[in-house]
VOGU-3710 file (C-alpha; in Angstrom, 3 decimals, decimal comma):
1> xxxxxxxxxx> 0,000/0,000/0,000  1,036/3,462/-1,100  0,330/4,989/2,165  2,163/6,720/5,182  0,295/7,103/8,442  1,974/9,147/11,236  1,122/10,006/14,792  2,793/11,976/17,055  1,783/11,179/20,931  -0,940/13,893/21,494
11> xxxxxxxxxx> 0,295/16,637/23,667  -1,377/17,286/27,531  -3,117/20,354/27,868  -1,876/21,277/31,250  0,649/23,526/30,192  2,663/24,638/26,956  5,400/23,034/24,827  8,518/22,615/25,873  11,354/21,145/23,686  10,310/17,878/24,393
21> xxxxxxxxxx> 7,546/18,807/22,473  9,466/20,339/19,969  11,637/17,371/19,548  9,051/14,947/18,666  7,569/17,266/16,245  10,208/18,168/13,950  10,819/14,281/14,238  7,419/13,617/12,866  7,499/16,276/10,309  10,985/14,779/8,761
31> xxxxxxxxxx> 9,322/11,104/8,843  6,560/12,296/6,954  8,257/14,839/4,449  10,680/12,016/3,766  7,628/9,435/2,789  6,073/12,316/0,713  9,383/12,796/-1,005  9,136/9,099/-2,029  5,789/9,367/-3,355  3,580/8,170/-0,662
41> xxxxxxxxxx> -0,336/9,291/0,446  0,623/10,904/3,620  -1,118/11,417/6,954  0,559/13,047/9,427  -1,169/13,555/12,997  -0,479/16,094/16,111  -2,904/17,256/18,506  -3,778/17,831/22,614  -4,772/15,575/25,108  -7,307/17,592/27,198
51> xxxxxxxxxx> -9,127/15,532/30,186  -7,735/14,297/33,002  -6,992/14,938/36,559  -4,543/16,966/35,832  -6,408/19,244/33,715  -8,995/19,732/36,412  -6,908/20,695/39,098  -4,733/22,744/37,017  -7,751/24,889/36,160  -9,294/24,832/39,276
61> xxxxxxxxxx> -5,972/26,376/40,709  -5,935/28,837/38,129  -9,367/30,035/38,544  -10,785/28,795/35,393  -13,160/26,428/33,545  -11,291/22,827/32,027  -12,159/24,292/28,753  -10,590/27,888/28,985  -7,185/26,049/29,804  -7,398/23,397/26,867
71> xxxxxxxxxx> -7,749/26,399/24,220  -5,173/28,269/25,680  -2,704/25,616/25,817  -4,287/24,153/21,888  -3,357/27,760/20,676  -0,163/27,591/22,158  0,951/24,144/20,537  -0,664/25,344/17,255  1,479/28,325/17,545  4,681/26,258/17,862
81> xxxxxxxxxx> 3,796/23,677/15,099  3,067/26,753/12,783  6,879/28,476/13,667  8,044/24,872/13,367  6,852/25,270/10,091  5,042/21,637/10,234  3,168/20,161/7,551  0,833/18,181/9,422  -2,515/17,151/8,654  -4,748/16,868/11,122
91> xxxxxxxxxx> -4,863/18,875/14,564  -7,129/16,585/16,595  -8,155/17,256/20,066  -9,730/15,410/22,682  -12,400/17,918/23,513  -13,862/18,071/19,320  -17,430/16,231/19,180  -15,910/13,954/16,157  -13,253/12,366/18,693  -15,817/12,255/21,665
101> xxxxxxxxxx> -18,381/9,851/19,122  -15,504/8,099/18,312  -13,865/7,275/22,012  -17,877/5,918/22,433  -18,034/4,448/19,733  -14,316/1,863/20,453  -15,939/1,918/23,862  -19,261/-0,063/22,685  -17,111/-2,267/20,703  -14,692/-3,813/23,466
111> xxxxxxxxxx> -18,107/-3,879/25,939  -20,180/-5,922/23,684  -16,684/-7,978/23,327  -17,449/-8,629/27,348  -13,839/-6,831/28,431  -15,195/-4,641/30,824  -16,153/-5,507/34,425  -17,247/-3,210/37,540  -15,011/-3,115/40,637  -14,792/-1,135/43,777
121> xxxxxxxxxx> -10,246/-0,309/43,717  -8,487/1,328/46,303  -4,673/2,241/44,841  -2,028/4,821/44,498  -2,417/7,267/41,783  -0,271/9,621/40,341  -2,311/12,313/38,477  1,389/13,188/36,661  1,404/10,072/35,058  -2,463/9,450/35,124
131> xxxxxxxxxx> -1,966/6,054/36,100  -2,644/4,038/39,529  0,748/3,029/40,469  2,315/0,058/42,645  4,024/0,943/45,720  7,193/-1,320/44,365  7,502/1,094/41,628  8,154/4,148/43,968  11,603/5,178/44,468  11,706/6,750/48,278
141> xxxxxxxxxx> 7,690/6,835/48,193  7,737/8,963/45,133  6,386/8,487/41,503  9,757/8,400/39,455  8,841/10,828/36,655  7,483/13,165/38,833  9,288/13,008/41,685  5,754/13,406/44,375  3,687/11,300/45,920  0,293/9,290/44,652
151> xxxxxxxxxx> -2,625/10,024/46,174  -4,720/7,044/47,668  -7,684/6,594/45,894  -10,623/4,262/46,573  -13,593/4,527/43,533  -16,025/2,342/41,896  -14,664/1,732/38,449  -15,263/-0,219/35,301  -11,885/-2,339/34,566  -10,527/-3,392/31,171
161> xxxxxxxxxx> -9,578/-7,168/31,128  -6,182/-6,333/29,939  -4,741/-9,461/31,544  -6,379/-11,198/28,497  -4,399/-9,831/26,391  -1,005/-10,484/27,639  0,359/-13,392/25,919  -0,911/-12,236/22,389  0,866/-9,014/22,905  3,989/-10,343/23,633
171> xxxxxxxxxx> 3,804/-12,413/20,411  3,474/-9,630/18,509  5,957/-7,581/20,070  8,559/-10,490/19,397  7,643/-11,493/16,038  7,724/-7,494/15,020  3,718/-7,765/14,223  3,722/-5,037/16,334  7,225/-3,125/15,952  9,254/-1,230/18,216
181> xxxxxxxxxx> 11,950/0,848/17,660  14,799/1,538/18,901  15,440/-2,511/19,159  16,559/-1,307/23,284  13,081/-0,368/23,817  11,138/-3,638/22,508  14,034/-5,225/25,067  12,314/-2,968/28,182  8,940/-3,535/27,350  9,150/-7,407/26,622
191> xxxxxxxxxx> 11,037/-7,152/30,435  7,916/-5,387/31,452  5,113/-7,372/30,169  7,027/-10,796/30,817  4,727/-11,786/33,643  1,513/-10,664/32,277  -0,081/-7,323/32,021  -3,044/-6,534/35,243  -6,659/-5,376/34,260  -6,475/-1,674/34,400
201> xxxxxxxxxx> -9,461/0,584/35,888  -10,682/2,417/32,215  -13,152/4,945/33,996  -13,154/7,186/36,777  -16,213/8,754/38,583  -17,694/12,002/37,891  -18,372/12,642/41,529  -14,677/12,202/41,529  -13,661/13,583/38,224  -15,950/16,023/36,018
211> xxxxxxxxxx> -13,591/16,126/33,266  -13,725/13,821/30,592  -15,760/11,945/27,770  -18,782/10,396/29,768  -19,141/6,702/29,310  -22,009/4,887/27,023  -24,296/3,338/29,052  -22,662/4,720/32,938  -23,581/8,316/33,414  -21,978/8,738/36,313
221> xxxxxxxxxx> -18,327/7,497/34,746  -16,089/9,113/32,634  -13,487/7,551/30,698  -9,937/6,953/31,874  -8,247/9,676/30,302  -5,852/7,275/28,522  -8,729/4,851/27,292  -9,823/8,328/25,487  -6,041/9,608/24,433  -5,191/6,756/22,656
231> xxxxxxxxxx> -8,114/6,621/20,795  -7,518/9,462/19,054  -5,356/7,923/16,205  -8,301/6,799/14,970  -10,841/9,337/16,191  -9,189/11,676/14,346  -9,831/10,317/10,923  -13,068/10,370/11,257  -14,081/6,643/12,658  -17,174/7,959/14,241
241> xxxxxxxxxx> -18,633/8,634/10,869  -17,402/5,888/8,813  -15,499/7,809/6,685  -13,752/7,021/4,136  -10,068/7,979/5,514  -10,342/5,016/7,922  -9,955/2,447/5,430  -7,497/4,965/3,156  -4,942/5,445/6,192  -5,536/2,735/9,026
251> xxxxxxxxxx> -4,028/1,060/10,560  -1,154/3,597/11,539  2,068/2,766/9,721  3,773/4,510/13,038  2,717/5,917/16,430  5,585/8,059/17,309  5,910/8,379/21,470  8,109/9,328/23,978  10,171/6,881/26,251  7,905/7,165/29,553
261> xxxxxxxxxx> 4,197/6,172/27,727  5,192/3,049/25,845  3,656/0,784/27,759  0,125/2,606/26,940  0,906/2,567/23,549  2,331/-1,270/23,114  0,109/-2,748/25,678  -2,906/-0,637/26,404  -3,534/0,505/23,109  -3,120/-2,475/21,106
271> xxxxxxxxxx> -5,384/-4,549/23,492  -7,925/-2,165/23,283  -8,043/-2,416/19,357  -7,586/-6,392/19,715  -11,019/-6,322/21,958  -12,703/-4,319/19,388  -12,119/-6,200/16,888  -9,552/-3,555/14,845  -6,348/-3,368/13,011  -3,140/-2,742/15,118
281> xxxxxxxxxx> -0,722/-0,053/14,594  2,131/-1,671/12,387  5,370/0,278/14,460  6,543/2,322/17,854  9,310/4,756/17,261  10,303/5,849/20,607  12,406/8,562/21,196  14,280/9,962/24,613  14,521/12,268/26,709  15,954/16,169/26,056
291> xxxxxxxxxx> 18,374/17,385/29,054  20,205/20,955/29,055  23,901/21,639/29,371  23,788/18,194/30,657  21,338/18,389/32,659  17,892/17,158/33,712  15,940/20,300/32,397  14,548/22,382/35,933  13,418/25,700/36,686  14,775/25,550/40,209
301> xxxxxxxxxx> 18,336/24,708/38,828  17,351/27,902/35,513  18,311/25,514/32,852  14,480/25,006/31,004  14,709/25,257/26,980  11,819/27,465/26,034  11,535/26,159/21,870  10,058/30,023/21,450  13,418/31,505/22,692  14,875/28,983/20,390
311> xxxxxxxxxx> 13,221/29,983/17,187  13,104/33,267/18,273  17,008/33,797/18,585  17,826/30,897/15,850  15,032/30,679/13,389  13,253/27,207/12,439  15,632/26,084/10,427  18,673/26,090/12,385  16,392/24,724/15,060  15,060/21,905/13,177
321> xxxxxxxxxx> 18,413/21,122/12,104  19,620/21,016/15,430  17,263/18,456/16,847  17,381/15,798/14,467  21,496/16,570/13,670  22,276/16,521/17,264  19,651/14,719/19,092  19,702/10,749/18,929  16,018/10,132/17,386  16,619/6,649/19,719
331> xxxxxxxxxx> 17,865/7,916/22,937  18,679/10,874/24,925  19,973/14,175/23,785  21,203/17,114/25,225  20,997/20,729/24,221  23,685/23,621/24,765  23,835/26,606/23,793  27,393/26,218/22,934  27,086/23,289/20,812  23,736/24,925/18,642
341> xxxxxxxxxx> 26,153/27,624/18,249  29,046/25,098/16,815  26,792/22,876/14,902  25,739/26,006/12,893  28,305/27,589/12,258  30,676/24,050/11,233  28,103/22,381/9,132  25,604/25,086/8,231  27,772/27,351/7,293  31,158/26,283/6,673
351> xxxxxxxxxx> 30,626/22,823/5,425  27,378/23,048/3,626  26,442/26,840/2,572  29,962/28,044/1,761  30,509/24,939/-0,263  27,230/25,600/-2,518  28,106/29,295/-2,782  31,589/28,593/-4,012  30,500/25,762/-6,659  27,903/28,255/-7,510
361> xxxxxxxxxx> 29,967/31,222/-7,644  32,816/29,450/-9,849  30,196/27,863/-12,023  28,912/31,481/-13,145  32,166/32,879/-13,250  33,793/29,964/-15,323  30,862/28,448/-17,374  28,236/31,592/-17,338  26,516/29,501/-14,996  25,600/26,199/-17,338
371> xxxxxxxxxx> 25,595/23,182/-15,889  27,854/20,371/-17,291  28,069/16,884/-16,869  29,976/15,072/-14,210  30,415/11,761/-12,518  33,363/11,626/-10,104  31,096/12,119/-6,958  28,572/9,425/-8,191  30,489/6,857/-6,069  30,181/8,629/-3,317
381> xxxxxxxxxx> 26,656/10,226/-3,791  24,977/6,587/-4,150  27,002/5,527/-1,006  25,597/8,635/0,819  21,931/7,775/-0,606  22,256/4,165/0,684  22,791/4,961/4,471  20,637/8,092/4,043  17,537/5,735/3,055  18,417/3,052/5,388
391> xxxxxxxxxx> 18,768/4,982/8,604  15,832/7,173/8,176  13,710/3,570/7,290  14,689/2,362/10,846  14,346/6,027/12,972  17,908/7,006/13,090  17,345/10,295/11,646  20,931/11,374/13,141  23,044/9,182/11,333  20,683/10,078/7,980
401> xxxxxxxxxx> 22,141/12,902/8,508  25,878/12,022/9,099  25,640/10,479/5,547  24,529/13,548/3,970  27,525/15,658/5,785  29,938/12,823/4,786  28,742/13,591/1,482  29,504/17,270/2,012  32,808/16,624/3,478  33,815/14,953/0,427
411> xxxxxxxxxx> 32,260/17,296/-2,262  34,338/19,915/0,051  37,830/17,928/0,138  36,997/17,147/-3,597  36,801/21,041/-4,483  40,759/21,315/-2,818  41,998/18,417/-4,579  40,977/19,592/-8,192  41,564/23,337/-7,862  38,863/24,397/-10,538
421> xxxxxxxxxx> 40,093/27,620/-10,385  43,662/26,255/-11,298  41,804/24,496/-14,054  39,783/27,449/-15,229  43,851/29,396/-15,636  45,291/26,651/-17,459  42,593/26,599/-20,075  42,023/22,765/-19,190  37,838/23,183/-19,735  37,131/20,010/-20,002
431> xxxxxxxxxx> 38,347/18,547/-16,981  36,951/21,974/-15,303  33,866/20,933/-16,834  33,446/17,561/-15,503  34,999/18,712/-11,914  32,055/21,433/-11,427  29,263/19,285/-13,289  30,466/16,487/-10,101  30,396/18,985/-7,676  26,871/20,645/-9,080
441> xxxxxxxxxx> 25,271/17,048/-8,784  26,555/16,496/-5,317  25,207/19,628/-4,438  22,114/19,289/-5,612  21,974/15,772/-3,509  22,462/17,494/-0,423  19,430/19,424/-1,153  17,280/17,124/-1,709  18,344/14,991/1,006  17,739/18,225/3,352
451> xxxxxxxxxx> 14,360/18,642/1,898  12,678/16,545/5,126  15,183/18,073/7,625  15,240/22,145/6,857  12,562/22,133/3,794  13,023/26,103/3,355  16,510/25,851/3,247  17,212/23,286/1,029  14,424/24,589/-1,216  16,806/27,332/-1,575
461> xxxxxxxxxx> 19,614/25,081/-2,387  17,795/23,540/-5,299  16,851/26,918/-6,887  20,648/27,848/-7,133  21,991/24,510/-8,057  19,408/23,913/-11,006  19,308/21,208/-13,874  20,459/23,526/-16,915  21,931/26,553/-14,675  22,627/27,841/-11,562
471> xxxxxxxxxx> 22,167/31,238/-9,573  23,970/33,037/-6,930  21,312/33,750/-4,245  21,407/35,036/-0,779  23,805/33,385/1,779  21,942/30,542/2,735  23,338/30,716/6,416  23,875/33,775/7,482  25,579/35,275/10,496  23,506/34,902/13,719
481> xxx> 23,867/37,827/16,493  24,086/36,367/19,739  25,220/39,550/21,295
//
């Protein structure tokens, strides 16, 4: 099938992007642009998460209804996509009537399939995580992520029969049914799941909790808030209605998640589509965790990323290229200041832009600008192709890139060792000729490879570095005032 389905995790309404946030989107937007680039029917999905506990109280201490704080927080993230310069499809959110029918609607489906069950459950919960929690799992009382303690809760629930579903999951974890990538990751989760997976409490009350999608059939429930987030992939197409996109784009080709939710996404999720009766995502990319200057980001310690001071100081494109150059798509990453600064001006500048100005600029000063034949990089160019397309293919968007600078390094190296300007005095035109038509199509590789990774940028690559002829535009990197 000729399609490309992409979600990113849906982002919670409690408060505004960070560069977490911003790290998983340019990730999803350089996945997608690359499968658009190769001819596919692409999907690509962001959006908010906007019920839950933590929405409540958030609100409540803020002096305002659930729904004032979810449109703040949706304009915010829209915001950010937009200076991202994203080209997603769909903005879904949990609060839009067409997701709401649709939550229901998966909801009917695993009850008829007899996988829900009422129970009266006292546990731990952590509203950061919105998950019940076991006390083995607390490190010095504490929830790990979020370094406070549950709260005790005792409710009258409905429960998911999740423990059903254990040994099928597993099977289609390990035979890569279900995929999940990086190959570290499918490692934790199988250690996770090993001795089975525990019915999970899918509703909470309203007595207890106003907030949230009310449950067919149980007025006085709502639904667990991640019962109703993960949903959305499917929501968002327009399931409640039948329509036609459901069958065109699902199942997902990838859910694209953070480190600290795959469990809801490889073992919730999946069971709950198993139950109704629906097609399972095909892969998990899973990406890490952004510290600063080394750091675990904290505002008591001053070292929070704000992605607006980013762009704002930077611009998208140095931004973009920054998290996916710099930042492991499969692990942790850090960001410094120092080190944006470096990256920019080393490869942006020095190793990318002056090298396309300079074959540029000798190209209309020796040739009036015509482009000539030339294979001497083609070696090297279908080398760099061949790791660029198999790293991106398996989420190692980082070492995509590496190809493409290796490339650059080369073309770079290439332009020292054959001195066109040497060649251009001695009147030898038609080695010059071959030596600047190599370097042209080398350039013009780079470009398109940078086409999912800085899409403005190397747009402006490919208008110099044409087909027939090239022109000298503006410096494609220019100098950046920190001061």
């Amino acid at each position: 099938m000729n399609k490309f389905y992409l979600t990113n995790a849906i982002a919670y309404a409690n408060a505004g992007p960070h560069i977490g946030h911003a790290l998983e989107l340019v990730q999803g937007d350089c996945l997608t642009r690359y499968e658009r680039g190769r001819g596919k029917d692409v999907k690509f999905l962001i959006g908010m998460d906007e019920h839950g506990t933590k929405m409540n109280q958030t609100a409540k201490d803020r002096g305002i209804q659930a729904q004032e704080l979810a449109d703040e927080s949706a304009q915010l993230f829209w915001d950010i996509a937009k200076n991202l310069g994203l080209a997603h499809d769909i903005f879904i959110r949990t609060t839009d009537d067409l997701h709401k029918r649709g939550a229901q609607k998966i909801w009917k489906l695993i009850e008829e399939a007899g996988k829900f069950y009422e129970k009266e459950y006292e546990g731990l919960y952590c509203s950061g995580c919105e998950v019940f929690v076991l006390e083995k799992d607390l490190v010095e009382g504490n929830c790990p992520n979020h370094n406070r303690a549950p709260e005790l809760l005792k409710e009258k629930n409905l429960f998911f029969k999740l423990s059903d579903y254990s040994d099928e999951i597993i099977r289609l974890v390990e035979s890569d049914e279900l995929k999940i990538l990086p190959e570290s990751k499918k490692k934790e989760f199988l250690s996770f799941v090993k001795d089975g997976l525990m019915d999970v409490s899918f509703s909470r009350p309203k007595s207890t909790l106003p907030w949230g999608i009310e449950v067919p059939g149980h007025e006085d429930q709502v639904m667990y808030v991640w019962c109703d987030a993960l949903s959305n992939y499917l929501t968002a197409l327009g399931y409640a209605d039948d329509a036609p996109e459901v069958a065109q784009y699902w199942p997902a080709d990838v859910h694209l998640i953070g480190k600290d939710i795959v469990r809801f996404h490889a073992a919730y999720w999946p069971a709950m589509l198993l139950a109704a009766n629906l097609p399972l995502p095909k892969a998990i990319y899973v990406h890490g965790f952004v510290t600063s200057e080394g750091k675990k980001m904290s505002k008591s310690i001053g070292n929070v990323v704000d992605p607006a001071e980013v762009l704002e100081k930077w611009g998208r494109e140095a931004f973009r290229y920054y998290l996916l150059r710099e930042i492991p798509s499969d692990d942790d990453g850090d960001f410094s200041w120092d080190r944006f600064a470096a990256l920019y001006r080393d490869e942006l500048q020095n190793t990318m832009g002056n090298l396309i100005r300079r074959v540029v600029s000798m190209t209309i000063k020796y040739l009036d600008a015509r482009v000539p034949e030339g294979d001497e990089a083609d070696k090297e160019i279908e080398a760099a192709w061949s790791k660029y397309h198999e790293k991106m293919e398996s989420f190692e968007i980082k070492q995509a890139l590496e190809a493409m600078i290796e490339l650059a390094r080369f073309a770079n190296g290439y332009v020292e060792d054959n001195k066109p300007w040497v060649l251009a005095k001695e009147g030898n035109q038609e080695r010059l000729e071959v030596v600047l038509g190599s370097l042209l199509k080398a350039c013009r590789t780079l470009g398109e490879m940078l086409k999912p990774v800085i899409p403005d940028s190397a747009g402006k690559i490919l208008d110099q570095v044409g087909w027939e002829e090239v022109v000298l535009g503006e410096p494609l990197f220019p100098h950046v005032d920190l001061d």
